[in-house]
N, C-alpha and C positions, 0 to 999 in steps of 0.2 A: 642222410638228410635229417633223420631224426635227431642225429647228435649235434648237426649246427640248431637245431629249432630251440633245443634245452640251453644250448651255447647263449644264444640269443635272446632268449627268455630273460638266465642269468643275471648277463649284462647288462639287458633293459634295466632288471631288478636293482642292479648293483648302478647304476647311473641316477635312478630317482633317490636311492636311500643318500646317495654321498651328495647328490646336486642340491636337498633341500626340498626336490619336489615334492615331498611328501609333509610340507611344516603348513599348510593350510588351516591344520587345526589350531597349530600355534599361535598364540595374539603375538601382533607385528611390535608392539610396545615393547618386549621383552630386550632384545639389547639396547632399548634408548634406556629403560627402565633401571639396567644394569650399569650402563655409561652413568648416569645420575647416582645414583648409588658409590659408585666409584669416585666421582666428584666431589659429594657431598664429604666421605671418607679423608679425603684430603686435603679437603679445605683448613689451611692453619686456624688452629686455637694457643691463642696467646694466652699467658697469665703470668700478672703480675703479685708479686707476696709482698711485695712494701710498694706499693703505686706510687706515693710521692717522688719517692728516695728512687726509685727507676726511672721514671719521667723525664726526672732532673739528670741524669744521669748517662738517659738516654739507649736504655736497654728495657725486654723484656727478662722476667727471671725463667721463662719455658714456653717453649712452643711444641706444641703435640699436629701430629700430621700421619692422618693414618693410625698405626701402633708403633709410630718410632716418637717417642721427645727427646729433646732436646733441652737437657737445663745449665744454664750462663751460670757459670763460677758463684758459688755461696762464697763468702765472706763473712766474717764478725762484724753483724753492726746491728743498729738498731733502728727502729721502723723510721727513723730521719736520715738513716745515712751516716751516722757517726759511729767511728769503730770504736767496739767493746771488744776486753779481754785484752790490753793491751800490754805487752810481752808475754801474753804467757803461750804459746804455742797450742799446747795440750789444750787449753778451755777456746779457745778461736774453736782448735779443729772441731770439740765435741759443738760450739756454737751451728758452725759448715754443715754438721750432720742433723743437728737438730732443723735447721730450713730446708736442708735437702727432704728428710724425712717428709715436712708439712707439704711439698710440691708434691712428692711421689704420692702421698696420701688424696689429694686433689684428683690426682688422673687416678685413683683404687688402684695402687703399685705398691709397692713395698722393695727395698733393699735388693730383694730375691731377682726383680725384672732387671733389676742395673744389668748393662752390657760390657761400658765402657764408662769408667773411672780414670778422669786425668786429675792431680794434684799437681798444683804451684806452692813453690814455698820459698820463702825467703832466708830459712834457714836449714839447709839440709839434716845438717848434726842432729841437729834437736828434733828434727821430723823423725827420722829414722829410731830414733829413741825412744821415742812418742806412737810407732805406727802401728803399735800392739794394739792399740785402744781400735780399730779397724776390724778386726778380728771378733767382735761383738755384732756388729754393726752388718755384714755379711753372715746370713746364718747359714745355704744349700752351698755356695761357691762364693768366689773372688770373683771380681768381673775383671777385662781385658782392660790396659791403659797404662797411664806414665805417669813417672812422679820427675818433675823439673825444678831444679835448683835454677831462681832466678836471682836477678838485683834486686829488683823490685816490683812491689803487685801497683793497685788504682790509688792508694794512700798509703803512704810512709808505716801507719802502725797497723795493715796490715800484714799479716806473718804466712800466711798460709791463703788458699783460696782451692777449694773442689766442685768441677764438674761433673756432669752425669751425664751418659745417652742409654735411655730405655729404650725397649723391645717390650711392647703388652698384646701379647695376643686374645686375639678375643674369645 
């Protein structure tokens, strides 16, 4: 008998800790608290590095959500939307990194958070030729992505166009 009482006792014990009976002390706010929190987390933040020239356009240049962003293809051009550096491949792409740079700088990022690196180019040859200059630009690692030989980017003189998806954890 003794040993079903301790049995019993146990059980009891082991039923209030796991059921929650015991969170009385606990303020009941705490998972709406956390839901909110979580929400709040997620909610998109846009931003745009040339407002007009996106607008019109009809894209943002980053959306952060959480610590993942998200940034839409850099391009050579200039805060109206007209591409600069045209034929030269090599000064586009340092252009691409130069506004990638100022977006990652916006969310406190740097090169190092990139995950995922996709490059479009309209000219493969010359890219590959070119893709040393990269190797600056990454200083801990290389992040995961592609490099696509297309026809063509959004306007004829552009040559080249770089994505990003960051990871910033907090």
């Amino acid at each position: 008998m003794n040993r079903f009482f301790s049995f019993a006792v146990t059980m009891t014990a082991c039923f209030f800790l796991f059921t929650g009976c015991n969170s009385a002390d606990k303020p009941t706010t705490a998972p709406e608290t956390a839901a909110v929190k979580k929400e709040a987390a997620e909610t998109p933040e846009y931003f745009l590095l040339r407002p007009e020239a996106e607008k019109s356009y009809g894209y943002s240049h980053a959306v952060k959500i959480g610590n993942d962003i998200k940034i839409s293809g850099a391009v050579s051009m200039d805060d109206k939307g007209v591409p600069t550096a045209k034929g030269d491949l090599l000064q586009q792409m340092k252009n691409c990194y130069s506004d990638l740079d100022k977006i990652l700088k916006h969310y406190g990022c740097t090169f190092d958070d990139v995950v995922v690196e996709n490059i479009l180019t309209t000219n493969m040859p010359e890219f590959l030729k070119q893709s040393g200059y990269r190797n600056g630009i990454y200083k801990k690692q290389f992040p995961t992505g592609s490099w696509f030989g297309v026809k063509e980017l959004a306007l004829p003189e552009f040559m080249i166009e770089i994505e990003l998806e960051v990871y910033k954890a907090k």
